[in-house]
matplotlib code that plots the C-alpha trace (Angstrom):
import matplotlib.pyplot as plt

x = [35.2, 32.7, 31.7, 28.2, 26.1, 24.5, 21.1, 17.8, 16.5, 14.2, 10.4, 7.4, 4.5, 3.0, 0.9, -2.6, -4.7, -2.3, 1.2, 2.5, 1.3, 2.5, 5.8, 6.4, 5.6, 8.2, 11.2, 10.2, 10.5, 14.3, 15.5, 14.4, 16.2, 14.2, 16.8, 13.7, 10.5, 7.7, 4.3, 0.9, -1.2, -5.2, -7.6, -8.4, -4.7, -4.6, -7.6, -6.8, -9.6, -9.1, -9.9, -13.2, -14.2, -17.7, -16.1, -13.4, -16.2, -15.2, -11.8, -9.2, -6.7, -8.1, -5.7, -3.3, -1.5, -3.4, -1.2, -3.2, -0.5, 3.4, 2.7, 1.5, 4.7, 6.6, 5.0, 5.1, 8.9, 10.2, 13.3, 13.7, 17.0, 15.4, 18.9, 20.0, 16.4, 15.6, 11.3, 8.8, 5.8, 3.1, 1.1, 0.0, -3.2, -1.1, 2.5, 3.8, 2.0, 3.7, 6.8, 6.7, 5.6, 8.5, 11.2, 10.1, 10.4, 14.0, 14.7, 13.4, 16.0, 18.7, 19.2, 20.5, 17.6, 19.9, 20.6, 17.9, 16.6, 13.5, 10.8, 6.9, 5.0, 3.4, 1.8, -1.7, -2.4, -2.3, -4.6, -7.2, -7.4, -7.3, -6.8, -8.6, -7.1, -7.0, -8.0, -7.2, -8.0, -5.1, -3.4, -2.9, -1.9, 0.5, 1.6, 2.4, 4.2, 6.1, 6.5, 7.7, 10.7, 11.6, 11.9, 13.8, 15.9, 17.2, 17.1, 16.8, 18.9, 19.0, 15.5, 12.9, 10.2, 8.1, 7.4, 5.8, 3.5, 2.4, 1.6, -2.0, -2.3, -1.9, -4.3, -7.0, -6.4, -4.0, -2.0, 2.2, 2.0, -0.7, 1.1, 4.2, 2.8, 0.6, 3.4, 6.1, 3.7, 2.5, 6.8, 7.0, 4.3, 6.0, 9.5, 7.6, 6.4, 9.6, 12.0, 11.2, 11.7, 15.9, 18.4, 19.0, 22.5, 20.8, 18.1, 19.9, 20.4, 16.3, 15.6, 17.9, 15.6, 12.5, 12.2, 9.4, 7.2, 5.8, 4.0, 4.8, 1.9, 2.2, 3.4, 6.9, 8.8, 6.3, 6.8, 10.7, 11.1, 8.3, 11.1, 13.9, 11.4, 11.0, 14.8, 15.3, 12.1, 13.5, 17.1, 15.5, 12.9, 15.7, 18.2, 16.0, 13.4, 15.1, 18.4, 20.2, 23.7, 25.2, 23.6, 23.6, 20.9, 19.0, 19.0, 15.5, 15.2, 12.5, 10.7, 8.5, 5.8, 4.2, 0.6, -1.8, -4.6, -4.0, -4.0, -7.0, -9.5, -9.6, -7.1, -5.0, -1.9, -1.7, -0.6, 2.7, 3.9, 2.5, 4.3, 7.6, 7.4, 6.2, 9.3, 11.7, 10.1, 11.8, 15.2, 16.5, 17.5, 20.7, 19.7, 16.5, 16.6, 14.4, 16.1, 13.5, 11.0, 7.9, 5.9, 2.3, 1.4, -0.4, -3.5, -4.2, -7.5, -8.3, -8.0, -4.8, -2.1, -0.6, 3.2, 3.8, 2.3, 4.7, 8.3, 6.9, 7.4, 9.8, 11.9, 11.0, 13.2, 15.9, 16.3, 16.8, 18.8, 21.4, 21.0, 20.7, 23.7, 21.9, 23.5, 26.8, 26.1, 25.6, 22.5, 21.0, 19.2, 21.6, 21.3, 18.4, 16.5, 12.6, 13.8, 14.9, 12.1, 9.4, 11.2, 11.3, 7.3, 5.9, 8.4, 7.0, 3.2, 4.1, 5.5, 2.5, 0.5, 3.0, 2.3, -1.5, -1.0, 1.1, -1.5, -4.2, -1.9, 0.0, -1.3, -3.1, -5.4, -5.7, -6.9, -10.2, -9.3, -7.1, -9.5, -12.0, -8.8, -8.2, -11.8, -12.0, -8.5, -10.1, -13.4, -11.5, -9.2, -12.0, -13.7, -11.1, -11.2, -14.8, -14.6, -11.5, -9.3, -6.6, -6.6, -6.4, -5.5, -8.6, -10.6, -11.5, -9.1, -8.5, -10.6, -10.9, -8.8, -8.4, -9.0, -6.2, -4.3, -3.1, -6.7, -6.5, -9.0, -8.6, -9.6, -5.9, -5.7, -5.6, -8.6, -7.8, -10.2, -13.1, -12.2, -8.9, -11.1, -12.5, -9.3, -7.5, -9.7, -9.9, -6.1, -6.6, -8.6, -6.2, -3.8, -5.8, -6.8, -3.0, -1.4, -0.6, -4.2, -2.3, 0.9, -1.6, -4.0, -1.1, 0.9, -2.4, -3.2, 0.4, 0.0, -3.3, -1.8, 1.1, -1.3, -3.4, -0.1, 1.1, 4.4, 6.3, 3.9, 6.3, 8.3, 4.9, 4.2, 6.8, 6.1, 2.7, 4.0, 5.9, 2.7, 0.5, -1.5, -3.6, -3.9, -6.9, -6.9, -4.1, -5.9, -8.9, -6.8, -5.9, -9.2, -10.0, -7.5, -7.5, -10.9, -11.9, -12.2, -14.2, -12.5, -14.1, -15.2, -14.6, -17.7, -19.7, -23.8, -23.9, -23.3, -20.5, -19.7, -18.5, -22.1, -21.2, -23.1, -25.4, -28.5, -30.0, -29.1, -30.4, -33.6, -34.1, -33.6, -36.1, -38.6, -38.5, -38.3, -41.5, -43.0, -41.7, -43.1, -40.0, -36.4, -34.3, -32.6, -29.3, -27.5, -23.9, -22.4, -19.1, -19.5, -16.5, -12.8, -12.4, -10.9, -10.2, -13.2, -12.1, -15.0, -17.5, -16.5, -16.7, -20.4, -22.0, -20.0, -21.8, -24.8, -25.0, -24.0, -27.0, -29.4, -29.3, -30.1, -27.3, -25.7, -22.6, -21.2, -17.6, -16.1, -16.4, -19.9, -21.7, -24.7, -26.4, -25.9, -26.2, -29.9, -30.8, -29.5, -31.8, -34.6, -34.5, -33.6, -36.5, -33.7, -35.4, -31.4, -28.6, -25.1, -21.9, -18.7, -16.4, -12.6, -11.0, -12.6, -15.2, -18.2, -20.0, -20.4, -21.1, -23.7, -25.5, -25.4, -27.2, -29.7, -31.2, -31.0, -33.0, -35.6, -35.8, -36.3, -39.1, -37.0, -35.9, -38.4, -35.3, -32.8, -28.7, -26.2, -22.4, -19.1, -15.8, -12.9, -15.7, -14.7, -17.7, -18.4, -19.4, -21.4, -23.7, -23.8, -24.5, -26.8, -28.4, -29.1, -31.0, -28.5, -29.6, -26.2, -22.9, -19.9, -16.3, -13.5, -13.8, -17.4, -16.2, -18.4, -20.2, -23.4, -24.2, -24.7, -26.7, -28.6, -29.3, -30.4, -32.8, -34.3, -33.8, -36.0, -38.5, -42.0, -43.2, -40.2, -41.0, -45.1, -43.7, -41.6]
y = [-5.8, -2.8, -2.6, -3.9, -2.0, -4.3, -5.1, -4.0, -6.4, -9.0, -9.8, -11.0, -9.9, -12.9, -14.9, -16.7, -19.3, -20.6, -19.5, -22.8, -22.8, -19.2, -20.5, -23.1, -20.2, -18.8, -21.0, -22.0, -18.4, -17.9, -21.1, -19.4, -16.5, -14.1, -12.0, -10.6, -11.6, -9.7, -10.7, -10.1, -10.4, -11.0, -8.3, -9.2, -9.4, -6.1, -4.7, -5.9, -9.4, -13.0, -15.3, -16.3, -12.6, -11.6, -9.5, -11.7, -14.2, -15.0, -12.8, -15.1, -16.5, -14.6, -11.7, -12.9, -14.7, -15.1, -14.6, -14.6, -15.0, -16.1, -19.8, -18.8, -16.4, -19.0, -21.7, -18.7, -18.1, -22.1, -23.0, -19.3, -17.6, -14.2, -12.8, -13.7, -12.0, -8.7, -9.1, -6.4, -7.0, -5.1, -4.0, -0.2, -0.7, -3.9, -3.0, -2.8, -6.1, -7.9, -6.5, -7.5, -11.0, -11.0, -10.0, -12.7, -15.4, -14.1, -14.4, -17.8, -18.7, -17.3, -14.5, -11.2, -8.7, -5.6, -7.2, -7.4, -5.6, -5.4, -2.9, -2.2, -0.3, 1.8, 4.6, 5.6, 8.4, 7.0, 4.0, 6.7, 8.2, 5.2, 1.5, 1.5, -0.8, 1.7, 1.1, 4.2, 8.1, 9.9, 11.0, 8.0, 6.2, 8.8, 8.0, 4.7, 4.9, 7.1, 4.2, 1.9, 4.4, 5.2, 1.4, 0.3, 3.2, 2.0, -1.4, -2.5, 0.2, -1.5, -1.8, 0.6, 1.5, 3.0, 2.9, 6.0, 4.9, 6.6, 3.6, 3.6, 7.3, 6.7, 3.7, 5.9, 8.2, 10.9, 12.8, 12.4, 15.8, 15.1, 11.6, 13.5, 16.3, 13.6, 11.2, 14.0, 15.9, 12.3, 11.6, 15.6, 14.7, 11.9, 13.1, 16.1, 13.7, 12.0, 14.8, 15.1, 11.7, 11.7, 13.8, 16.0, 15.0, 11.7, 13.2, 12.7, 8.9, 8.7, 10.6, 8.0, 5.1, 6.6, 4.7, 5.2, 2.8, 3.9, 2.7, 3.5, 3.5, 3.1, 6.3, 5.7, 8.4, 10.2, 8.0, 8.3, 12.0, 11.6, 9.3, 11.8, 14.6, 12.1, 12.4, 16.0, 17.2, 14.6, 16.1, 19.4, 18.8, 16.9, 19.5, 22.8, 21.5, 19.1, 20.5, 17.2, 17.9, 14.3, 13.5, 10.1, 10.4, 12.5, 9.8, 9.1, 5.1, 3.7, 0.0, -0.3, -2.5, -1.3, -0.7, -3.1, -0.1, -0.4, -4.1, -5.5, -8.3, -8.1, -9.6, -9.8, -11.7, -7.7, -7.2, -8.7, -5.6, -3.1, -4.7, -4.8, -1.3, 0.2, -1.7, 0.1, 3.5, 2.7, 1.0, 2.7, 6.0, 4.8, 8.4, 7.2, 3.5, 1.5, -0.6, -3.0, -4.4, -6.4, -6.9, -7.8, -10.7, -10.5, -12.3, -10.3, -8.4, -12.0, -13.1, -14.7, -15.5, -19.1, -19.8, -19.9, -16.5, -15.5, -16.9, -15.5, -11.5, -12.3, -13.6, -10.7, -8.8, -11.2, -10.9, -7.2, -7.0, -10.0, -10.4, -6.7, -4.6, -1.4, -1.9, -1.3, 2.4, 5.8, 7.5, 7.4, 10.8, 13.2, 16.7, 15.5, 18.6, 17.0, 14.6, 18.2, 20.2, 17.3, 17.1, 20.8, 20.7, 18.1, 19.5, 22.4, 21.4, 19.1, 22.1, 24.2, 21.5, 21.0, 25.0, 24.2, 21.3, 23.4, 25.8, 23.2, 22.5, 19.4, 15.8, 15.1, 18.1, 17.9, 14.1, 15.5, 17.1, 15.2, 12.0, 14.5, 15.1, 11.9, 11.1, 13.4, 13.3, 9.5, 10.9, 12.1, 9.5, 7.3, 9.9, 9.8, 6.2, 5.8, 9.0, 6.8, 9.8, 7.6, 4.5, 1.3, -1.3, -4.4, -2.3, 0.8, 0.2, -3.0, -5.3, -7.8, -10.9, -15.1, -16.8, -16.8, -20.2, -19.2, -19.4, -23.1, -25.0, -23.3, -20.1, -18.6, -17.7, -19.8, -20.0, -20.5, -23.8, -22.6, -25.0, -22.3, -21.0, -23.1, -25.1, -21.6, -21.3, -24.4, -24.0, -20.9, -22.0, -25.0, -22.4, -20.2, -23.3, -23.9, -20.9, -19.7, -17.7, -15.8, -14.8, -13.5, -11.5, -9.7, -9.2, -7.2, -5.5, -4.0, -3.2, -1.7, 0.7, 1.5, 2.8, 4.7, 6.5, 7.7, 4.9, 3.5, 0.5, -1.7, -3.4, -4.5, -5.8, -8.2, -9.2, -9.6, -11.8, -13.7, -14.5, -16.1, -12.8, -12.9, -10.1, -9.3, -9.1, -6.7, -4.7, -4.7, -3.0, 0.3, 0.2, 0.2, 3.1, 4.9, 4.5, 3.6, 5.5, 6.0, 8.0, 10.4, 8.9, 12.0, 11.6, 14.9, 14.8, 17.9, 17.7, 18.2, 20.3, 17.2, 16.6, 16.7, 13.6, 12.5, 14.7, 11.6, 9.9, 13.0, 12.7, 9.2, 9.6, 12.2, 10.1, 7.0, 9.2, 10.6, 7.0, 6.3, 9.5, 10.4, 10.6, 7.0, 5.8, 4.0, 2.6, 2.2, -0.5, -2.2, -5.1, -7.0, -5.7, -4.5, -1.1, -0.7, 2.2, 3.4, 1.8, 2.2, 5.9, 6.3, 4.5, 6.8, 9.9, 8.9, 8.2, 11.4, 13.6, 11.7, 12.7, 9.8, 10.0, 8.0, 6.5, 6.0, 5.5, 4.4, 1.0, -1.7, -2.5, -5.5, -7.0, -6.5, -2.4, -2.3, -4.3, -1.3, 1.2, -0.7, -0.1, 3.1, 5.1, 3.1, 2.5, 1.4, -0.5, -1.7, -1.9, -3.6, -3.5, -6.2, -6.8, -9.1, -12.5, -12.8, -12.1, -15.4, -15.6, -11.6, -11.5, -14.4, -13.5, -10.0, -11.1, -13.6, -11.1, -8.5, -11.4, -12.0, -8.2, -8.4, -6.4, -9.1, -7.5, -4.9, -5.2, -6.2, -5.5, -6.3, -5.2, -6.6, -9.2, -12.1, -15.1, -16.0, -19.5, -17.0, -14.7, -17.8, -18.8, -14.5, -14.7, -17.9, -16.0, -13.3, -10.9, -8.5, -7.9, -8.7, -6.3, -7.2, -5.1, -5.3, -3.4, -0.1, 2.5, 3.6, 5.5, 1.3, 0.5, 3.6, 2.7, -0.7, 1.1, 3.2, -0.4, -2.1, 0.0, 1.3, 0.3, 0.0, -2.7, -4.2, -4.5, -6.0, -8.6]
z = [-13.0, -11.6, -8.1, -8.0, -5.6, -2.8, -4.1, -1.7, 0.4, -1.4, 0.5, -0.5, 1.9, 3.3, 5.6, 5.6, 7.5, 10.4, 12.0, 11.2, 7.6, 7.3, 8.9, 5.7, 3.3, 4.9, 4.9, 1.4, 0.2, 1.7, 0.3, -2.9, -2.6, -0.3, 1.6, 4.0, 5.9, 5.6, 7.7, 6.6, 9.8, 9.9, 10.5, 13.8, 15.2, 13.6, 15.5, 18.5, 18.8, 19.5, 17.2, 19.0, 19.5, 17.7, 15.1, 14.0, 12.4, 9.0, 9.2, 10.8, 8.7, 5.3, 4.6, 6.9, 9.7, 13.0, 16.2, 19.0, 21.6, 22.3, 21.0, 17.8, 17.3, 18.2, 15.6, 13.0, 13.3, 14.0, 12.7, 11.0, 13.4, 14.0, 15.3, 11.1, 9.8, 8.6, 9.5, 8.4, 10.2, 8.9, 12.4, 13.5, 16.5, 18.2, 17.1, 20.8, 21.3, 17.9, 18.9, 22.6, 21.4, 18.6, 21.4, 23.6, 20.7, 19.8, 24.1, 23.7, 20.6, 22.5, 20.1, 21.2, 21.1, 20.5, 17.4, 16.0, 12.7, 11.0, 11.3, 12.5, 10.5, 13.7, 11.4, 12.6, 10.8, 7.8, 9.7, 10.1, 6.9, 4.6, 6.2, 8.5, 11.6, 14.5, 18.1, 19.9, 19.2, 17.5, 20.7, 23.0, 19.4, 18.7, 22.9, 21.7, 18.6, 20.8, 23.6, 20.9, 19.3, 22.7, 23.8, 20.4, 20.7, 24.5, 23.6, 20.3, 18.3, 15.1, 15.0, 12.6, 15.1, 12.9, 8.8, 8.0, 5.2, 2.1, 0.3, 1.5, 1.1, -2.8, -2.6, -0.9, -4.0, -3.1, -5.8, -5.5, -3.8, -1.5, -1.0, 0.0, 2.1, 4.2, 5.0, 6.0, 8.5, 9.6, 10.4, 11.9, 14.0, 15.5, 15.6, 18.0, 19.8, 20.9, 21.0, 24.7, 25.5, 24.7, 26.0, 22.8, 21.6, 21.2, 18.8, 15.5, 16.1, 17.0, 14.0, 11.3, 12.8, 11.0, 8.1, 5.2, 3.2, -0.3, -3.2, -6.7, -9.3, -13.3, -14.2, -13.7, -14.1, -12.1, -9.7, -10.1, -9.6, -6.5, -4.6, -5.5, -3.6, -0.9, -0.4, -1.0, 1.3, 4.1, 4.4, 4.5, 7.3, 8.8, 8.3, 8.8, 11.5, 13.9, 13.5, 12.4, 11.1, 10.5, 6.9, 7.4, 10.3, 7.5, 4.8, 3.2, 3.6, 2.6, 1.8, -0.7, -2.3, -5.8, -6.8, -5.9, -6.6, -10.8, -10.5, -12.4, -12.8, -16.4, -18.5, -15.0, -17.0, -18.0, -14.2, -14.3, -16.8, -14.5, -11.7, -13.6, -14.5, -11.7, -9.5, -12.0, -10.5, -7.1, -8.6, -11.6, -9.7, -7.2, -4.8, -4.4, -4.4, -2.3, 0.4, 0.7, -2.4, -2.3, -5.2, -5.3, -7.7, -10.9, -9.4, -6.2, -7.4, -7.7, -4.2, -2.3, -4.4, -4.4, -3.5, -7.3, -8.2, -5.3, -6.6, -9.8, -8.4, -6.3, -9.4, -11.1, -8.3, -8.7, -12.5, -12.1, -8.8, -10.2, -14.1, -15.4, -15.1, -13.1, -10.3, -12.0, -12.6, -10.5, -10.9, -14.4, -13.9, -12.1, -14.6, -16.6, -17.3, -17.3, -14.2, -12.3, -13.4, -12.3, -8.8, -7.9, -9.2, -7.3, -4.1, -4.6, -4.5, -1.5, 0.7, -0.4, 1.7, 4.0, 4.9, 4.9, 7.0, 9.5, 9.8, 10.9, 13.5, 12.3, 11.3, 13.8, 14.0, 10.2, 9.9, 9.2, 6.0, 4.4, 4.9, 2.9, 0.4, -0.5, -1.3, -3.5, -5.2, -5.5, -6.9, -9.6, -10.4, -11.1, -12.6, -15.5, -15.8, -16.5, -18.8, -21.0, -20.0, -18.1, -19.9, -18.5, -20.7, -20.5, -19.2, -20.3, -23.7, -26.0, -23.6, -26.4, -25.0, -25.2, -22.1, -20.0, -19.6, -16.1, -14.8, -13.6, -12.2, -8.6, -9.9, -10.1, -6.5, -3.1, -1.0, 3.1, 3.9, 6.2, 8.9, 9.7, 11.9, 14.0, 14.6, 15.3, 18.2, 19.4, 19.7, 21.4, 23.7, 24.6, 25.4, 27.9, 29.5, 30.1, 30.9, 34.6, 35.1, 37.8, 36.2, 33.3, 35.5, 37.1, 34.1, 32.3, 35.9, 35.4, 31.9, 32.7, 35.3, 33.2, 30.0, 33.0, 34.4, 30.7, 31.2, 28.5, 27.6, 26.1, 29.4, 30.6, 27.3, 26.6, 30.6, 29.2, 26.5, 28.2, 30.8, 28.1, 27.6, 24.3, 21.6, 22.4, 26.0, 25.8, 23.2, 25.9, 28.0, 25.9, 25.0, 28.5, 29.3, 25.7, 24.5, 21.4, 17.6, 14.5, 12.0, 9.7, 6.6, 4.0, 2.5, 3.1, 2.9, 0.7, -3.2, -4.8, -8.0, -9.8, -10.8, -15.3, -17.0, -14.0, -15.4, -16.4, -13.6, -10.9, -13.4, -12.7, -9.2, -8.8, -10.8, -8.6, -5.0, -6.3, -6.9, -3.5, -1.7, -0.1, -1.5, -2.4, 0.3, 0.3, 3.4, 2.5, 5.1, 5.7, 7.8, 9.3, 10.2, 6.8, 7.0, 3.0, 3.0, -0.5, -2.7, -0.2, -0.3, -3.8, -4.2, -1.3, -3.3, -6.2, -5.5, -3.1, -6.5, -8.0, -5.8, -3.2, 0.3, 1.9, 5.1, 5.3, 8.7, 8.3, 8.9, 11.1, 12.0, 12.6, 10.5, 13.6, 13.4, 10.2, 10.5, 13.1, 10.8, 7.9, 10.3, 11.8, 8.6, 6.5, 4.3, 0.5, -0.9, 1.2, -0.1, 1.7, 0.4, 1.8, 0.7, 3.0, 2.0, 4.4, 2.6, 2.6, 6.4, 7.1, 4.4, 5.4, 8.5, 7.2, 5.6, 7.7, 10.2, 7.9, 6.8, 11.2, 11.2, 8.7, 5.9, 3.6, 1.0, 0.6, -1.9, -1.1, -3.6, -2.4, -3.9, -3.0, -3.9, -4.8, -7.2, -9.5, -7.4, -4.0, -6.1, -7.0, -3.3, -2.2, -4.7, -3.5, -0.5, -1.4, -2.7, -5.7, -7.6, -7.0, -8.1, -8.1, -9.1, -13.3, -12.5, -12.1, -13.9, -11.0, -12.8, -14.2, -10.2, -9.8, -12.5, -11.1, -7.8, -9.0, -11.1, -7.7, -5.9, -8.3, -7.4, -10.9, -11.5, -8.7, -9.5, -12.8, -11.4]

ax = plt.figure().add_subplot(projection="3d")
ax.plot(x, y, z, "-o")
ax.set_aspect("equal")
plt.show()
């Protein structure tokens, strides 16, 4: 019989409402056949808050598991052997805090830390151009991805202490060269930052623990030929740059999970195809085979996926990996002329940038411009769709369907039970009232003065851990050391030359400024921890090219700040995007604090994630329109801005 390759590792990327709910999800999914964990955390975990901080309102438990300390690690991963686990925990602000708090749980089980294996994402860079979960400015971040490689490389060698991901980079819009050129000077950037830190025969060894997460989109064999690049452009800038002579230290390894950007509301059975063949993208070629697949579920423009809608990818995975007979064969495309001549193109264009990014001075110094890159490689993606030049079946093409019989009566998704919350802090609170307060304040006056004297942060972390410190009392402290960070937001005040088929739109514009006596005003906000910026990005693009006076100050900004933005720029329409499932409580919160502020007479319209029953309750509380993912031909919401705020429609109503 043939030698069957091994097949990848099989996750699913999970985690909601509690640890020890999270926990079940998780011992369910590996007695059906998951060979790896992968944790979704909550936004505030992510960005550094408690659960009982200001911001985290409405965000704990929603697109994620909160862990707010050792006990909550410890109820997350109960009765699950780490020292047998392979764990992807997707973190990049706190990820020498998750991983301090995940060594001290493996201590605790009597597992032998050098063996363990698994990975933290760590990638900041990509955090400041298009996720959005950074604490720190670029350099003290970059500092501590360093910290983190240098510890794991001491002490736990089998560990991945960083994932450089590209996956967001193509969610924020980037072409497969831009996607390419971003994520390699994002790794070069890092690997120059921790060549110093080991005596240089050791180099090579640091350099093979760099491991890569991608995404793969619809066009496959696009896709396909971008993951051979991947590999080719690796073992060069392995090979050419850092010197590294041993190939296997310059193998390309990478996770990945597929396209959660093309996944749509409409006719979202459609999903489970695109899924399907976008996983083939990352599997069919044995050079540039993933070594770790999760799959997003065919309901997740929806909202959370249940259990169910989980097996259902992850079965997907196992179908291919053990039923199919692909991992019999070498690679399928070695000598195919249109596989070779795609590869050396998109290489090509990726080194081009690679140059341009050199130039700038590296990542770092060029996060500026490829934030500004990516919105406008986005620009034009979605430019094309709403044109019917990309076709997207449901939406833009055949969008004639039956009702879908996997719309049951929960809606087709799970939705975490508003009392997560509350009981998460109550439990938190428990725990700081029964901690050693002593053994705390001296574990974060030592971490404290190891941040401020530039020292590897991660021993005084996992003493930290260990001493009952919380997430975000250890975040307080690099904010306290580090300072704090916005990131630009790409979206530049002045026109662009994209302007073809708004005339009418720049017309009607100028019309209703005029009736106003000054020009339209639109405050773009995103309230909340929600870093996902894209469709913010793209409505204040828009409605700039239209003629629009916008504000558009980035993420992360309280309804408070957003009510004194309302204010001080006279703003005449507010719009808030909001994708992590806390809607209800921010915009509440919003507008009773614009009706306080005597501005309830102006017009809300919020976009996001929203199921139909929390449109009727935004709605109920004063919101104008409601958009949700199936809405997306932006000139229809600027044309229901400019009937929002005309004066004459208004007068009428």
């Amino acid at each position: 019989m043939t030698q069957k390759d091994r097949p990848w590792l099989i996750r699913t990327y999970a985690g909601h409402s509690t640890a020890k709910a999270s926990n079940a999800l998780y011992r369910s999914n590996l007695e059906k056949g998951q060979t790896g964990l992968s944790v979704a955390f909550d936004l505030p975990t992510q960005t550094g808050y408690d659960s009982d901080h200001i911001l985290a309102r409405g965000e704990v438990g929603k697109v994620g598991v909160p862990v707010a300390h050792l006990g909550d690690m410890r109820a997350l991963f109960q009765d699950i052997p780490l020292e047998q686990m392979n764990t992807s925990m997707t973190i990049n602000a706190t990820a020498p805090w998750l991983l301090a708090l995940y060594i001290a749980v493996a201590e605790e089980q009597g597992a032998d830390v050098a063996g363990l294996q698994g990975t933290v994402q760590n990638d900041l860079i990509k955090e400041y151009l298009s996720r959005g979960t950074y604490i720190c400015p670029p350099a003290p971040s970059l500092k501590m991805i360093a910290d983190v490689a240098e510890y794991c490389y001491t002490n736990v060698p089998k560990w991945n202490p960083m994932n450089v991901c590209s996956y967001h980079l193509q969610e924020a819009g980037a072409t497969p060269e831009q996607e390419l050129a971003f994520a390699l000077a994002t790794a070069t950037a890092v690997l120059d930052a921790l060549k110093p830190r080991v005596p240089a025969k050791d180099f090579p060894v640091l350099v093979g623990r760099i491991s890569f997460f991608v995404n793969a989109g619809i066009r496959f064999v696009t896709e396909m030929c971008k993951m051979r690049a991947f590999v080719d452009l690796w073992d060069e800038i392995c090979a050419t740059r850092y010197g590294v002579e041993d190939a296997k230290y310059r193998r390309f390894r990478y996770g990945v999970q597929v396209n959660s950007l093309g996944l749509t509301e409409q006719q979202p059975e459609n999903n489970v195809y695109r899924i399907l063949v976008e996983m083939l993208a990352v599997t069919l070629s044995k050079k540039a085979r993933a070594r770790a697949v999760q799959l997003p579920a065919w309901n997740e423009a929806l909202g959370l996926p249940r259990p169910w809608d989980q097996q259902w990818s992850m079965r997907m995975q196992q179908i291919l990996a053990f039923e199919t007979d692909l991992l019999e064969f070498d690679d399928l495309f070695d000598g195919n002329p249109a596989v070779d001549a795609k590869v050396e193109e998109l290489k090509a264009g990726a080194r081009a940038e690679l140059d341009n990014l050199d130039g700038m001075g590296g990542a770092i110094d060029a996060i500026d411009y490829m934030k500004a890159q990516l919105v406008q490689s986005n620009s034009d993606r979605l430019s094309r769709i709403e044109a019917g030049e990309t076709v997207v079946v449901g939406v833009n093409k055949f969008t004639n369907t039956e009702p879908s019989p996997l719309m049951t009566e929960d809606g087709g998704i799970m939705v975490v039970d508003p009392a997560t919350e509350a009981e998460q802090i109550s439990r938190l609170q428990e725990w700081r009232d029964t901690r050693d307060q002593a053994a705390v304040d001296a574990a974060l006056a030592d971490l404290r003065a190891a941040a401020a004297a530039g020292e590897n942060v991660m021993p005084a972390s996992i003493t930290a851990a260990r001493a009952g410190v919380t997430t975000g009392e250890w975040a307080a402290q690099m904010r306290s050391v580090y300072g704090e960070y916005r990131g630009p937001t790409g979206v530049s005040a002045s026109v662009s030359n994209k302007t073809e088929g708004l005339d009418d739109l720049r017309t009607a514009v100028d019309a209703v400024s005029d009736k106003l006596g000054r020009r339209l005003k639109f405050l773009v906000g995103k309230p909340g921890l929600d870093g996902h910026s894209n469709g913010a990005e793209q409505i204040a693009v828009r409605a700039r090219d239209c003629g629009m006076d916008i504000t558009y100050d980035g993420i992360r900004l309280t309804p408070e700040e957003l009510v004194a933005t309302a204010l001080e720029q006279d703003a005449h329409v507010v719009g808030l995007s909001i994708l992590s499932g806390s809607h209800v409580p921010l915009v509440e919160d919003l507008m009773e604090r614009m009706r306080s502020a005597g501005i309830g007479h102006i017009p809300v319209i919020v976009g996001g994630i929203i199921p139909e029953d929390d449109a009727r309750r935004l709605k109920e509380f004063g919101v104008a329109r409601v958009y949700t993912p199936k809405d997306f031909e932006l000139n229809t919401i600027m044309k229901d801005i400019v009937t929002l705020v005309d004066p004459k429609a208004v007068a009428a109503e």
